[in-house]
N, C-alpha and C positions, 0 to 999 in steps of 0.2 A: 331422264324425266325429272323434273322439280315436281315441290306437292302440287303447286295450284294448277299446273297441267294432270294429274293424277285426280284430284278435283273435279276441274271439266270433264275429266271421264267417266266419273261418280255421275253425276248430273246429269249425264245423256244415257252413259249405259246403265245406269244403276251402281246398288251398290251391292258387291258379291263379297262376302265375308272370306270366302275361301280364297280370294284374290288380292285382299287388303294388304297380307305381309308380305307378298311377292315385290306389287307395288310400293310397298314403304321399303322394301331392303332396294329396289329400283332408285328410289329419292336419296335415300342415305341409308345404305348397309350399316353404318358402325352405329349409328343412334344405340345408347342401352336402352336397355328394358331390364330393371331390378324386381325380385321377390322377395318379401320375408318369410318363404315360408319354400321348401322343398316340390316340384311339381310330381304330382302322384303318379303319373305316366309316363314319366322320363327322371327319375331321381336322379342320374347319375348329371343330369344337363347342368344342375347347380343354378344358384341363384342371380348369377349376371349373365346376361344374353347380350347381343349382339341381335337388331331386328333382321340381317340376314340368316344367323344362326336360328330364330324363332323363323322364321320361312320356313329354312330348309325342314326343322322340324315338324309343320305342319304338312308339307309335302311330304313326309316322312310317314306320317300318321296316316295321311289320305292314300297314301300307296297299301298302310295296312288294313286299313278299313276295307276296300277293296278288296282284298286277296280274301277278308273275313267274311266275303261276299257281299257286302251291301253295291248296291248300283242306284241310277239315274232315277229321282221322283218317286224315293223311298223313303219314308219318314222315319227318322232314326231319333228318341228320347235320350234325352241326357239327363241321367238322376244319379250324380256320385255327392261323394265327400266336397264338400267347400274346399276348393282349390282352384288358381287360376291355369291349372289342365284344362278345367270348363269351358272355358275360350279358343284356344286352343286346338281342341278335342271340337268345339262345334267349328271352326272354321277347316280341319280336314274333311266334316261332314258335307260342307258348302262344297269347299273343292272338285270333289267328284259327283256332285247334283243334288245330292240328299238332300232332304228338307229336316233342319234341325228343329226338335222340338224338344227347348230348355226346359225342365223340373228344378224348383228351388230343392235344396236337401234337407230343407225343414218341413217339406211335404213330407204324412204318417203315411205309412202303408195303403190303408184306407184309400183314401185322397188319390195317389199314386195307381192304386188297381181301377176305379174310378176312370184313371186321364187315358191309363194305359187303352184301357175299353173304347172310349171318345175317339181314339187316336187311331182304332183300327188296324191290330196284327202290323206294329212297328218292328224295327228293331229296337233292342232296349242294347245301351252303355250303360254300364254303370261298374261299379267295381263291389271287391269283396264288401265291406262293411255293408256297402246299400245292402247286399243281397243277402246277409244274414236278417237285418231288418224284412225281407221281403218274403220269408219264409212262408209262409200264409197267405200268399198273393199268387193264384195259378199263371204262374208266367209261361210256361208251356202252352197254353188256351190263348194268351191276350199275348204274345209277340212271335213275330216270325222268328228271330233267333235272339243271343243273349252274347254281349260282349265287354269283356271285364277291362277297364284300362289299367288298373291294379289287383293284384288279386286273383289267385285260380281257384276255381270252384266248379263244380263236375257238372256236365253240361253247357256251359259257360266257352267260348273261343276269347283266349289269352292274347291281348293286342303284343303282347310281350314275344309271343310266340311267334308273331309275324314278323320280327325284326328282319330287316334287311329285304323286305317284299318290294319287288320293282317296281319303280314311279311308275303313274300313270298320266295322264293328260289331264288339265281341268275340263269340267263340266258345267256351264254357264245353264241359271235358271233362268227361263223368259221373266223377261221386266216386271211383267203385271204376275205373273203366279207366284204361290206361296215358296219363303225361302227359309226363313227364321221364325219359328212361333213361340213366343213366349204365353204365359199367365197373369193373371189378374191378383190381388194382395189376397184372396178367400176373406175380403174381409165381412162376408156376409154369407159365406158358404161354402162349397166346391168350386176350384177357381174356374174362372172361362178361359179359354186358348187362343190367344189375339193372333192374329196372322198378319206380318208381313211381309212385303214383297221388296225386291232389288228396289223398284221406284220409289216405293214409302220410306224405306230405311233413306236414301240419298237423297230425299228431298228435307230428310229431317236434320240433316247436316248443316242445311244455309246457314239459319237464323246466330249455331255457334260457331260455323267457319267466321262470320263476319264479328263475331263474338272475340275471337282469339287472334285475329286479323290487327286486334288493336293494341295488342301486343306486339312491344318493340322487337324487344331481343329474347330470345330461344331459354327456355326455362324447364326445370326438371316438374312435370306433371305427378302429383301422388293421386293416386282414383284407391277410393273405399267403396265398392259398392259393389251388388251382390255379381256374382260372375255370370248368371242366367240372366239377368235383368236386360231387358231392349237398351235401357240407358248405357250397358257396358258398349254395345256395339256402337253407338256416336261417341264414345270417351275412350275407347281404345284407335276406333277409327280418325279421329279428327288429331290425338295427337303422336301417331303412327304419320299423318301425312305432312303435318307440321313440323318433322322431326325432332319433337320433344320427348327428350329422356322420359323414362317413363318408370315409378314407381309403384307395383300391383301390389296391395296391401290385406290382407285376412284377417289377419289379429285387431281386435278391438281393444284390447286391455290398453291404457293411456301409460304405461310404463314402455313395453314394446312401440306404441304409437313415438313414442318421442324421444326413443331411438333412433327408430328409421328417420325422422323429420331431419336428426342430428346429425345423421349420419348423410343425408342426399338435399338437405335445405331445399326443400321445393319450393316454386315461384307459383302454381296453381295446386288445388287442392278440392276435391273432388269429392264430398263423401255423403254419406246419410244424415238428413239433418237429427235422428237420433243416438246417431254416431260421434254427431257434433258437441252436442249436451256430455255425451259422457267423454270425451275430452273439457269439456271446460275447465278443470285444474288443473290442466298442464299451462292456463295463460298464466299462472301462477309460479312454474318452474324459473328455479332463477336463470335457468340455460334460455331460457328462452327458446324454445322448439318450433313453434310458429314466427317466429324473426323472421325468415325469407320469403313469407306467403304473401305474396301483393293480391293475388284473387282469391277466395273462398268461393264455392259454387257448390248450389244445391238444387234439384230439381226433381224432390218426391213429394215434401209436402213442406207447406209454409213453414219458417221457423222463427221459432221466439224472439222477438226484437234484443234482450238481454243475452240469449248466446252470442248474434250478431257482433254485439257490440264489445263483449268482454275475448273475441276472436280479431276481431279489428285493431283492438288497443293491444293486443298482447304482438302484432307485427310490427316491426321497425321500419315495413317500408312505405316511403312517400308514396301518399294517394292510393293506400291499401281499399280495395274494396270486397266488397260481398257482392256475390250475383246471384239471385234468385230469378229461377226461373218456375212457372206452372205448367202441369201439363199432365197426363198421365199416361202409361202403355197406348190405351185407341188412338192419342189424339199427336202423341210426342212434344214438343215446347210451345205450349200457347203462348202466353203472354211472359216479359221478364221485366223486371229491376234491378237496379243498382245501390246499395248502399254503403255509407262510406262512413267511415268510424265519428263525426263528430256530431253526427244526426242518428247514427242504428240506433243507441239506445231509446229516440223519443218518437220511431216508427213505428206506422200503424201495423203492425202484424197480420192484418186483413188485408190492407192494400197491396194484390201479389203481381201486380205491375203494368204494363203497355202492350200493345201489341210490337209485334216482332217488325223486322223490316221488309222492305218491298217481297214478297214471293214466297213469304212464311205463313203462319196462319190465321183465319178472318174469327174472333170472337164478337157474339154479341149475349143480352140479357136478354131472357124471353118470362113475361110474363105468367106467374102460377094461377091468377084469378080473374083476368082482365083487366087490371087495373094496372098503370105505366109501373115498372119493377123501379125501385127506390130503397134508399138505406133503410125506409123501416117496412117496405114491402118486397122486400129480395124476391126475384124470379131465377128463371132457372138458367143456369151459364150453358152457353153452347158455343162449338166449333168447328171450321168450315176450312179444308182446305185439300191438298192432293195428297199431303202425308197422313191421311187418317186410314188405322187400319184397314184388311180388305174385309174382315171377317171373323165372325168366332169362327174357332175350327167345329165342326159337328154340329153348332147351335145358329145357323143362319137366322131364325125366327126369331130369336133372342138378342141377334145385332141388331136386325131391323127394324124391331120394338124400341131402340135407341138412335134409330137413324132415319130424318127426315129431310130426302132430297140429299141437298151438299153437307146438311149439317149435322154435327153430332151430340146428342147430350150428354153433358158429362156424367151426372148424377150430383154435381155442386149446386148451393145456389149464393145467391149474391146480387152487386149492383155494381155500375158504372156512375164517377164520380163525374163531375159538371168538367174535368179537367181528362175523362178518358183512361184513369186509372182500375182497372178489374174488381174490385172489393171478393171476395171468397170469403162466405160466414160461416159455413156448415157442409158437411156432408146431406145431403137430404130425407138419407133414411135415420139421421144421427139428430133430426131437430128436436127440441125438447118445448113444448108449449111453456108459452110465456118466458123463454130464453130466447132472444134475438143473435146470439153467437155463442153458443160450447168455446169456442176456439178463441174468443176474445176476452171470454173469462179466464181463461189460463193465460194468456199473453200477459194479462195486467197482473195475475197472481203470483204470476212466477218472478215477473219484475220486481215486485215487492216484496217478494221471500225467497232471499239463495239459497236458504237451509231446504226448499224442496229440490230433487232432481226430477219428478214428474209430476202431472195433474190433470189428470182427466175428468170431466165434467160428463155422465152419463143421466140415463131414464132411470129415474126409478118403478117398482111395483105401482106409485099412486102416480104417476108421470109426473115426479118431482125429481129437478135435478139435483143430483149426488156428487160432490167432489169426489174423488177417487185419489189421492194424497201419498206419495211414495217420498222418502226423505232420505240424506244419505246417513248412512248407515243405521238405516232403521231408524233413527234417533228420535223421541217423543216432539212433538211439534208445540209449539208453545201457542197456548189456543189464544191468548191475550192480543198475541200478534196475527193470530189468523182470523182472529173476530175483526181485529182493525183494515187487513189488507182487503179483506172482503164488505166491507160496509156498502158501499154500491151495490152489492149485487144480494139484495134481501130474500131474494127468493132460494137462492141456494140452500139442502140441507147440510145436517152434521157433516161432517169432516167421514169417510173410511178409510182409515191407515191400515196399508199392505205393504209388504216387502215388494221392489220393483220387480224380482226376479217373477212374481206371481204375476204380473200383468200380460193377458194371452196376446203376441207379437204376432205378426205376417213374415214374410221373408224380408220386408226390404224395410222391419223393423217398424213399422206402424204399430199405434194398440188395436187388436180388435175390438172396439169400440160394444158394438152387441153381446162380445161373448163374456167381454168385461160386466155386464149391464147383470146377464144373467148371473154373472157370478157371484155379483155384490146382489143381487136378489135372496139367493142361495143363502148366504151369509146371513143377511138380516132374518131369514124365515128361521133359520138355526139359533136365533138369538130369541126369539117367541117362544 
């Protein structure tokens, strides 16, 4: 079996997670797969793999799960410690039919007994650590049983304890029912539970198969992104089939980061574009650690034309570019672009690209007043195609409330330019009267002043907007130069300097925009 035949069977049969490394150690067994960091359920496996070695282990694990009782169109949650077990740990749940239902491990307990309830007498994974956190959560009530992949705790069955449980057979999900359910960022509350299906998940493959397609010669892949995320399942999937080396990366610190760079010089590079920000001073290292990176690729949320650009110039290779892509969990890669180091930095930040090609997804602008949507009348961005979600899990009324006929609303709005390019201004519950773009004030702010590492533009109490101003290392902002980078933008109020660490994040590292809003409310009412 080569990838692109392993592909064509994606395509028709779907895509079955528990099947992916079988098939990839089928294409090329010896491909690595490197970690920096110990896997919590197999410590002894060590940190080079071999994708037939990660098969075998994954059939390994499906054999235990198994024997730990789980069976066929069981929903089993995954809420441990950040490690790439997560993946792992959810493709032996595919294997034998289960229906995985990923928890970021930045979900509070709260949140968590909440999903647990929605989800209806699951099994729960998860290991010690989670489960001292969980102490207060009646998991006896909300799951059918409790299974530790590290860690023994009393009532709990020890996957450790199952070693050497004999294989079973896989268990294929039908096409169209639920297979993987991931979350939404909570960035407005308790998350929602997107459901995917084998068809959804492998139709969302096209747009980057033909992506990486254009790529000559075989390159060491690095992926940063969260291990629950739907995004992992196309980024471990597409270069699992492409037989690209593959680097799974945890640590964010920009020291450890450009190590590993050093150590495996990657050719694509995978990560959170607020991931991306806090490397920006390693373009700076004289080692140069992004040297080998010819793609940069992002697809959670638009990123600042100035990281772009100082990532682009810090690569030594010809024809370096950045790929941005849009899209979210319901809808997977709407539209994308391409930018290339001699233009990133004098990119619109709003313009988040084209549509995809033949058999990907259909965007259009819809109208918020009646009146044709335009740059200074943004309507609301929507999407149209076979890979959109099937469903909230538990909350169908609450899809459907966002789903008209074929198409889906994001919750963005924006416009389409005379040339077909996307514009994205705002989140919609995040618009700020008399601010035409949150997100386009920081683009130009941030361009203007290195000495910030964030800036969020929020509501205030009088719906006045508030910078929200984070710099590195605390450092006092010099107002002379922020009265100057800001003169366009008159409406803005005072400046609120916060330490970043205080800025309330989602899992895949967004700000919570709202909860940030209330917080600087908070602040200023304590200042009265």
């Amino acid at each position: 079996m080569n990838g692109s035949i392993a592909y064509k069977s994606i395509q028709k049969r779907g895509l079955h997670i528990g099947l992916l490394p079988e098939m990839a150690a089928a294409v090329n067994g010896a491909t690595p797969i490197s970690l920096d960091h110990d896997l919590g359920v197999l410590p002894e496996a060590g940190r080079r793999l071999t994708v037939a070695q990660y098969a075998d282990h994954v059939d390994d694990l499906a054999a235990r799960l198994w024997a730990a009782g789980v069976r066929p169109d069981e929903r089993v949650v995954i809420y441990k410690t950040a490690n790439a077990d997560h993946w792992m740990l959810a493709a032996a749940v595919s294997r034998i039919g289960g229906v995985v239902v990923n928890l970021s491990p930045a979900l509070d307990a709260t949140t968590v007994s909440v999903l647990l309830q929605r989800v209806d007498q699951p099994t729960l994974l998860t290991d010690g650590h989670k489960l001292d956190i969980l102490t207060a959560v009646p998991l006896a009530d909300l799951t059918r049983r409790v299974i530790t992949s590290a860690g023994d705790r009393p009532g709990a069955t020890s996957l450790a304890s199952l070693a050497g449980a004999p294989r079973v057979k896989p268990v294929l999900r039908p096409i169209d029912e639920a297979a993987v359910i991931t979350h939404t960022s909570g960035t407005t509350g308790i998350p929602k539970l997107v459901v995917h299906t084998p068809r959804t998940q492998g139709l969302r493959l096209i747009p980057q198969w033909r992506l990486l397609s254009l790529m000559r010669k075989k390159g060491t892949v690095a992926i940063h992104v969260p291990f629950v995320h739907s995004r992992m399942v196309a980024a471990m999937s597409l270069a699992l089939l492409k037989e690209y080396p593959v680097v799974l990366l945890r640590e964010t610190d920009p020291a450890e980061v450009a190590e590993q760079f050093l150590a495996h010089r990657p050719v694509l590079v995978e990560a959170l574009p607020n991931s991306l920000m806090e490397w920006e001073a390693l373009t700076e290292d004289p080692r140069m650690p992004f040297a080998s990176v010819k793609v940069f690729s992002s697809t959670f949320d638009a990123i600042h034309p100035g990281t772009m650009s100082k990532l682009l110039k810090s690569s030594a290779r010809r024809g370096a570019l950045f790929f941005q892509i849009y899209g979210q969990s319901e809808v997977g890669p709407a539209v994308g672009r391409a930018y290339f180091r001699n233009f990133a930095h004098r990119a619109n930040g709003r313009c988040v690209g084209w549509a995809m090609p033949k058999a990907a997804a259909r965007v259009r602008v819809v109208s918020r007043d009646g009146k044709p949507p335009s740059e200074k009348n943004p309507g609301f961005i929507e999407v149209a195609w076979d890979g959109l979600a099937k469903t909230y899990f538990g909350e169908q009324e609450r899809y459907d409330t966002n789903r008209k006929g074929d198409w889906w609303r994001t919750g963005d709005v924006g416009y389409r330019t005379r040339f077909g390019c996307l514009h994205m201004l705002d989140r919609e519950v995040d618009m700020i009267p008399g601010v035409r773009s949150s997100l386009e004030i920081e683009d130009v702010v941030l361009g203007e002043l290195s000495e910030l590492s964030e800036l969020v533009v929020v509501q205030g109490p009088n719906s006045e907007p508030i910078p929200v101003i984070c710099t590195a290392d605390d450092k006092p902002l010099d107002r002379d130069r922020w009265r100057a980078a800001v003169a366009d933008f008159p409406q803005l109020a005072e400046p609120v300097h916060i330490p970043q660490a205080e800025l309330p994040r989602t899992a895949t590292l967004k700000v919570q925009r709202l909860a940030l809003a209330r917080q600087i409310e908070e602040r200023l009412h304590q200042r009265t």
